[in-house]
C-alpha positions in Angstrom: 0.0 0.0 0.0 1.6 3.6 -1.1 1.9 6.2 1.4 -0.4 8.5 -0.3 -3.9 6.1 0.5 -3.1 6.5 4.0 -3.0 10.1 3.8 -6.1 11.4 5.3 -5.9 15.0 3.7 -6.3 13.1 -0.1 -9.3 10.8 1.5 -11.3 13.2 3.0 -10.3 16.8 1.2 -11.7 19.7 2.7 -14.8 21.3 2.1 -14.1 24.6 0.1 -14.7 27.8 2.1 -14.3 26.3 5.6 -11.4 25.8 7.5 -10.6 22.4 8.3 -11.9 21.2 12.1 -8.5 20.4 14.4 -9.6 20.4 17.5 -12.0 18.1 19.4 -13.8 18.0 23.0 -14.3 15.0 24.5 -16.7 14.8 27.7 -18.3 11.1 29.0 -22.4 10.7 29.5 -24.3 7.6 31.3 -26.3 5.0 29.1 -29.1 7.0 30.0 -27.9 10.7 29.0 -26.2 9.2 25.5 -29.5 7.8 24.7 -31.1 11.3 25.1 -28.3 12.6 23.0 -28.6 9.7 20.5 -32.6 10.5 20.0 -32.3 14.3 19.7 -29.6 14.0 16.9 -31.6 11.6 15.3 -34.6 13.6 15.5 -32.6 16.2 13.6 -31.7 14.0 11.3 -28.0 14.6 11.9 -25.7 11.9 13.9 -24.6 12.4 17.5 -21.4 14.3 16.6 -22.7 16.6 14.0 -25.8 17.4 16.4 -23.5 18.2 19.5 -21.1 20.3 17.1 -24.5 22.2 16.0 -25.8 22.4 19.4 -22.3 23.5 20.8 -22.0 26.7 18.8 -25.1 27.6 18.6 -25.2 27.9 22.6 -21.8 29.6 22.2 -23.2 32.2 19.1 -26.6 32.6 21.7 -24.5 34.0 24.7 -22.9 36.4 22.9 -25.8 38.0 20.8 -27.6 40.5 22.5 -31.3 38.6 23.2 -30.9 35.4 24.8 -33.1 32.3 25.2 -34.4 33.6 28.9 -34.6 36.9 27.8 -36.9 35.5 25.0 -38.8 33.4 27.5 -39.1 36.3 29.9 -41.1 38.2 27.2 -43.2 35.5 26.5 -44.7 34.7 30.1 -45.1 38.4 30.2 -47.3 38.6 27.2 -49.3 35.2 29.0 -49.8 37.4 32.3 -50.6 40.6 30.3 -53.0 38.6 28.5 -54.5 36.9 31.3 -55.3 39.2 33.5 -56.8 41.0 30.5 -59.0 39.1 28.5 -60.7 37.3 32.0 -62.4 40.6 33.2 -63.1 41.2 29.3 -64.7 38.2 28.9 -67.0 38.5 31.8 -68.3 41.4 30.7 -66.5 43.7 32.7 -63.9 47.4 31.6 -60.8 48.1 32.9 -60.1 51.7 33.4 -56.3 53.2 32.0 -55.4 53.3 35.8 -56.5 49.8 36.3 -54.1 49.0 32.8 -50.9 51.1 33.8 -51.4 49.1 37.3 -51.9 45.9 35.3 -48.9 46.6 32.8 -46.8 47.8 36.5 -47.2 44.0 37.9 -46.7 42.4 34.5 -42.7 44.0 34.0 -42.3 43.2 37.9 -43.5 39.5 37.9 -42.7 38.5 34.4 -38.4 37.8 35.3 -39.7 35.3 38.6 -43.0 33.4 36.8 -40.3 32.7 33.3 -37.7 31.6 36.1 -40.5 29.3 37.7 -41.8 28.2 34.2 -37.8 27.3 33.0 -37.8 25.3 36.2 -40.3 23.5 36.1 -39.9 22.6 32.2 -36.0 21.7 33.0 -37.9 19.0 36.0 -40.5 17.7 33.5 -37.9 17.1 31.0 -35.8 15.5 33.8 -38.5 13.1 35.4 -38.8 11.9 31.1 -35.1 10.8 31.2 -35.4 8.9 34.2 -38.6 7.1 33.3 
């Protein structure tokens, strides 16, 4: 066998415009935990390594632009409060006042960081009690 089939540049050349990938990180998961991993990359259609590469920078490109996930999530619970506590006195019948709406919108941007923190937590549990089941 010549020296040149064993060279791994001429087997696998490099894919034009992206510098070649040198470095790795290695890290060890239970049974349990890899076949969480397995499923999610396969849900992607990707395998394991190309779905932990993808996952990996994308949490790494998330933390440094300006609007993270929690941010994200904080905005959503308080659009759910905002609309909660508007539309249930709307749909009985009843009108809120502007006072009764700046109070409203007062609570909403003071409660909205804690109920996302509560609703992250208690996804991050659910998703916990799956694994274990």
């Amino acid at each position: 066998m010549s020296t040149d089939t064993l060279k791994v540049e001429s087997r696998f050349p490099q894919i034009r415009g992206r510098e070649s990938r040198t470095q790795s990180i290695a890290t060890r998961f239970t049974e349990a935990e890899e076949e969480a991993l397995l499923k999610a990359a396969e849900a992607r259609g990707q395998n394991l390594r190309e779905w932990a590469r993808d996952v990996l920078l994308r949490e790494a490109t998330l933390h440094n632009k300006s609007v993270s996930a929690d941010s994200l999530m904080t905005e959503i619970i308080g659009l759910q409060l905002f609309l909660t506590n508007v539309l249930s006195p709307i749909a009985c019948g009843e009108q809120m006042s502007p006072d009764q709406y700046q109070e409203l919108m007062r609570q909403v941007k003071a409660n909205k960081p804690q109920a996302a923190r509560e609703v992250i937590a208690q996804h991050v549990a659910d998703k916990r009690e799956q694994v274990h089941d």
